[in-house]
N, C-alpha and C positions, 0 to 999 in steps of 0.2 A: 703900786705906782698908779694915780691916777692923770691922766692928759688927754686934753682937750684936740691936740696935733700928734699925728707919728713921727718919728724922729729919730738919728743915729748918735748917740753921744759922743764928744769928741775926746778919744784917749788923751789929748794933751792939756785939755783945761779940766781943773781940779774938781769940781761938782761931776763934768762928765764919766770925770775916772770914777768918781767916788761911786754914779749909779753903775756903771759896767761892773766892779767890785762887786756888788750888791747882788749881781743876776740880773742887770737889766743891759746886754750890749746893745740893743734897741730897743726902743718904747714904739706899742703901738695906740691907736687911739681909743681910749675908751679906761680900762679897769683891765690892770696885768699884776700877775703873782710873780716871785723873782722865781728862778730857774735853779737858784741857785738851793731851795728847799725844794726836797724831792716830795717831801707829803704834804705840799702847800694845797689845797682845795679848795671851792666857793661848799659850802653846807647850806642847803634848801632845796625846791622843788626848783625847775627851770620850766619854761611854759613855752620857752619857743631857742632853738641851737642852731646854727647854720650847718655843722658838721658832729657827727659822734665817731670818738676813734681816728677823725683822719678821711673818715667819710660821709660826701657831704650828704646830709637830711632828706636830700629829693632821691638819693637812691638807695633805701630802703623800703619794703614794701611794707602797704599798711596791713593790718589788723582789723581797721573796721570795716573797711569800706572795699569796690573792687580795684582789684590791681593789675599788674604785668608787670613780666621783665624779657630783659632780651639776651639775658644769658639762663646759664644750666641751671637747674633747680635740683639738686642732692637733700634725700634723707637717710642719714648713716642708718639710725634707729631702725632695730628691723619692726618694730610696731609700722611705721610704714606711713599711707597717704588716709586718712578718715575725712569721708563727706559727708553733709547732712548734721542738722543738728538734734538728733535722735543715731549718730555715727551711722549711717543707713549705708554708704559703700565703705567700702576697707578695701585697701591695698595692702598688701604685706609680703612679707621676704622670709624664708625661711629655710634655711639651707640651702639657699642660693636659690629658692623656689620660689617663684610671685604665686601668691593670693590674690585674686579679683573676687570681694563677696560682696551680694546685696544681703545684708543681714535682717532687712525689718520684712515681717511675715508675709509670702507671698504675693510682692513687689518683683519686678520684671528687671532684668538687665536691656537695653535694649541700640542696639547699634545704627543709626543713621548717616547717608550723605545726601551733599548738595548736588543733586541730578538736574544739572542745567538751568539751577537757581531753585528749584524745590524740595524742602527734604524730607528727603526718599528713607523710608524703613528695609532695612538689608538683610536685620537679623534679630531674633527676639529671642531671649531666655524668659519663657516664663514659667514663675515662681509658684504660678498656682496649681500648675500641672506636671511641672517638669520636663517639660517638651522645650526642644530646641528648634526653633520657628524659622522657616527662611519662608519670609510672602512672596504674595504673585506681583513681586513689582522687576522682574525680568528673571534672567537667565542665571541657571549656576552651572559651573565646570569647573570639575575636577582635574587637574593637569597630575596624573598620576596616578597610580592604583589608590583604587579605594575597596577594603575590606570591613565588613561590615558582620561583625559579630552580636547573634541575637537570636532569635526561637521565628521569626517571623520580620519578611519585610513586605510592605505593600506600596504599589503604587497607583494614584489616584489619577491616571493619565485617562484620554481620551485613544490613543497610539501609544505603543511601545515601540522602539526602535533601535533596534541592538546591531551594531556593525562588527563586528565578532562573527565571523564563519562557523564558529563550532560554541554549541552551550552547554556544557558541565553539570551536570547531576553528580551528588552523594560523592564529590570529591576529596570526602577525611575519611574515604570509605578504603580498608586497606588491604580487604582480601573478601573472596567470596562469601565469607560465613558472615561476614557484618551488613551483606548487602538487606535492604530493607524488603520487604514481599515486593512493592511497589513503588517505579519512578518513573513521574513521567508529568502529563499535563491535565488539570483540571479546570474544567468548562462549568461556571457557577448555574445554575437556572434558575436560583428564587430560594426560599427559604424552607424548600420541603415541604410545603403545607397539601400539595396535592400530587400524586402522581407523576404527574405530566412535568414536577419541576424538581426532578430526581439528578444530581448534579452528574456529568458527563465526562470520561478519562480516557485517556490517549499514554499508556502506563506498560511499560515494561513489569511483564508479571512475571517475578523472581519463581513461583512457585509451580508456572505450568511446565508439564512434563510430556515430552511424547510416547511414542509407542517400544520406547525400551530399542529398539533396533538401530541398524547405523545406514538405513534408507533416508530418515529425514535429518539426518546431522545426529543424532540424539545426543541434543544439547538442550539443557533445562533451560525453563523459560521462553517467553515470548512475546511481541510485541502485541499487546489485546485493547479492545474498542469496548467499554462497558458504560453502563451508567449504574450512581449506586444503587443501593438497598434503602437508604435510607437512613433514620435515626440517629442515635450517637455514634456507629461505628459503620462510618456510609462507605465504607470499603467492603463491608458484610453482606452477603447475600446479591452479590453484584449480579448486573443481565448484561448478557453480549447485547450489542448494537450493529449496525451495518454502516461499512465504508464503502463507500462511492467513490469510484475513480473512471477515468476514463479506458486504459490498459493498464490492465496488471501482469506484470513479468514475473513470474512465480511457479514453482511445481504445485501441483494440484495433489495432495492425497483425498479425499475423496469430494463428494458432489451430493449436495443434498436432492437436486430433483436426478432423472434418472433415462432422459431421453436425450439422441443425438440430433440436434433440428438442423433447419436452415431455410432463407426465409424464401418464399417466391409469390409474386405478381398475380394476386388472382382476381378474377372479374364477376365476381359477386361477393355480399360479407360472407364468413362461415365463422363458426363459434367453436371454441374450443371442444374438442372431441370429434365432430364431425371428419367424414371419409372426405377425401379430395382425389381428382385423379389429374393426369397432364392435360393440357389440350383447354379447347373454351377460345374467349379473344384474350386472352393473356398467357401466363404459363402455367398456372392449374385453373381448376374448377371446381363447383362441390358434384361429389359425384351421384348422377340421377338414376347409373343405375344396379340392378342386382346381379352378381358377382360377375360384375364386371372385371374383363382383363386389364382394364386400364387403369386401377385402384393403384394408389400412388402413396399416400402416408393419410396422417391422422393431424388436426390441428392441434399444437399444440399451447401450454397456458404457461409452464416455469420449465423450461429448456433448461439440461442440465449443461450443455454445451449447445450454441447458438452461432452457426456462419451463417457467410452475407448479412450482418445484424446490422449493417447501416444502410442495406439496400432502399429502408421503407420502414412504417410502423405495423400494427397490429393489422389496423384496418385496409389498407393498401397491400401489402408483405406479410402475409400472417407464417408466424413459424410453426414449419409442416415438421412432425416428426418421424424421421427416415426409421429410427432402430432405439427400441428399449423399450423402456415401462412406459405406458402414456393412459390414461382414461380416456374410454372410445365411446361415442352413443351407441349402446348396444341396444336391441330389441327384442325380447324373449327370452326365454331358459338357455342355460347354459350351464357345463359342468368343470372346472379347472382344467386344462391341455384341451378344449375342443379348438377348432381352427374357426376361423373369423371370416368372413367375406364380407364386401358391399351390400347393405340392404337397399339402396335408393335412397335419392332424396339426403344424401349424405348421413344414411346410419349403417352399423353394420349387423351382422347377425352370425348366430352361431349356422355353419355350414352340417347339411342332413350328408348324410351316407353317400358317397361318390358324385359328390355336389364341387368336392375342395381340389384345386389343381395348382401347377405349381404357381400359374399367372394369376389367380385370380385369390390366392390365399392372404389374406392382410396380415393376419397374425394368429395367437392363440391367447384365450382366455387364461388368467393367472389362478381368478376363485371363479369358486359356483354362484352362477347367476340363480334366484331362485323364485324371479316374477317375470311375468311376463312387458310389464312397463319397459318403457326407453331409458333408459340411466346411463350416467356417467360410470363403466365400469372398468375395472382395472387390467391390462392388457398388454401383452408386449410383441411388438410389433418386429418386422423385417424378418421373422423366424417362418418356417412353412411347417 
């Protein structure tokens, strides 16, 4: 049927029936198939349709060019979403599993937002490394535990800052026999090239032992201050170091020096080893003279035990040693057990035959002195 007008046919005039009959209960304008043949078709190409299906032409999306829409986008197909025309990302689905791949050779994935209208890089895969990037362009926080499985983690901070009261070592550790020799903190200094930059640990050492007894706990192990050895196995040939503290709270089993000091005010210098006695314009003096009664101790240099140690320093307080081993300016021969007195001038001397009493005895020689020179010799002191 072709017409120039739309129109409804009128059932009761004879032409009208005859197109209703036909397939045509209304005519619209233009070029119409009757209804009444189900495989009536137009055969050609069409170059322009208002509607395919029922729906109209403006909402389908194109093919060539860019598009949108404003509803859901489904792909049943688990082959998935492919971008690029070289398929460079794939999405995919695979046992209910998504696939995100950059498939073309060490190309980046890379995550962006608009941070107050500029866009901001959040997160980078990159393809040529395999490192998983988060840049310096703010803050990340984990709202949760994070476990972190791997041989080594580092952190490239300026501060560390762990709010955790207590911090865990060798925690897959499940009995003593797996525990490692060593755990604990290591202090980098450089790359080994010279001495001086030998790295530094603060290391529970699984392997030190005490003296077998049940005086110090005797419990294996100890908390030890070393720096390495060196090399490939810089835990090898380790050196103790020294800790500095202000008080230490601790039993002492023993004391590398060997004398009991304590400091006092004296009103001239005196150098290690010289005699000192009380009195002067402060509380000692070096003593001027020979076996004198008033001889009082020995200056001493590494006090195995030190009171009054914040009275003053070396120079103002020097610590006098009351009792033990101490090096004394000795003058002349001497032979191991002779007795000691004041020599003057702050030296002492070996004491001649009914010369030593009980006031005037400093101490006794430990070796045989065997020149007559002054020297620092070895000596212990508060005995008669």
């Amino acid at each position: 049927m072709v017409s120039n007008v739309a129109f409804t046919p009128n059932a009761t005039d004879t032409d009208s029936a005859a197109l209703i009959s036909a397939g045509f209960s209304s005519v619209a304008q233009g070029i119409q198939l009757s209804s009444t043949v189900s495989s009536a078709k137009f055969r050609g190409t069409a170059t322009d349709s208002d509607s395919l299906g029922g729906v109209a032409a403006a909402n389908y999306l194109r093919s060539d060019q860019n598009d949108s829409t404003n509803s859901s986008f489904t792909i049943a197909n688990d082959t998935g979403l492919i971008l690029g025309a070289g398929s460079d990302i794939t999405m995919s689905l695979s046992s209910d599993n998504l696939t995100i791949a950059q498939t073309t050779q060490d190309k980046d994935i890379i995550f962006t937002v608009n941070d107050g209208g500029v866009t901001t890089t959040m997160m980078t895969m990159d393809g040529s490394t395999g490192l998983l990037e988060l840049p310096s362009c703010g803050d990340v926080r984990v709202k949760g535990n994070l476990t972190v499985d791997g041989t080594q983690t580092t952190f490239n901070t300026t501060t560390l800052t762990i709010e955790d009261n207590i911090i865990e070592l060798n925690r897959n550790i499940s009995s003593n026999s797996g525990m490692p020799n060593y755990s604990g903190i290591k202090v980098n200094r450089g790359e080994t090239s010279t001495a001086t930059e030998q790295d530094l640990f603060w290391v529970w050492d699984e392997t030190f032992a005490d003296d077998g007894t049940t005086i110090y706990g005797n419990a294996g192990g100890a908390w030890t201050a070393f720096k390495s050895g060196g090399g490939d196995d810089e835990l090898s040939a380790a050196t103790l170091v020294d800790i500095r503290a202000n008080i230490v709270h601790a039993t002492s089993t023993s004391a590398m020096y060997a004398d009991l000091a304590e400091r006092y005010a004296t009103d001239t210098p005196v150098e290690t080893g010289e005699v000192v006695s009380l009195g002067g314009n402060e509380e000692i003096t070096k003593c001027m003279d020979e076996k004198s009664d008033a001889v009082f101790g020995v200056v001493s240099e590494t006090p195995a035990y030190l009171m009054n140690s914040e009275a003053g320093n070396n120079d103002t307080h020097p610590a006098i040693a009351l009792k033990g081993r101490v090096p004394v300016r000795v003058t002349g021969k001497g032979s191991a057990g002779d007795r000691i007195v004041s020599a003057g001038y702050g030296l002492a001397r070996v004491a001649a035959e009914g010369e030593a009493t009980t006031f005037n005895t400093l101490g006794r020689l430990i070796k045989h002195k065997y020149n007559e020179e002054t020297a620092l010799t070895e000596c212990v002191i508060g005995v008669k």
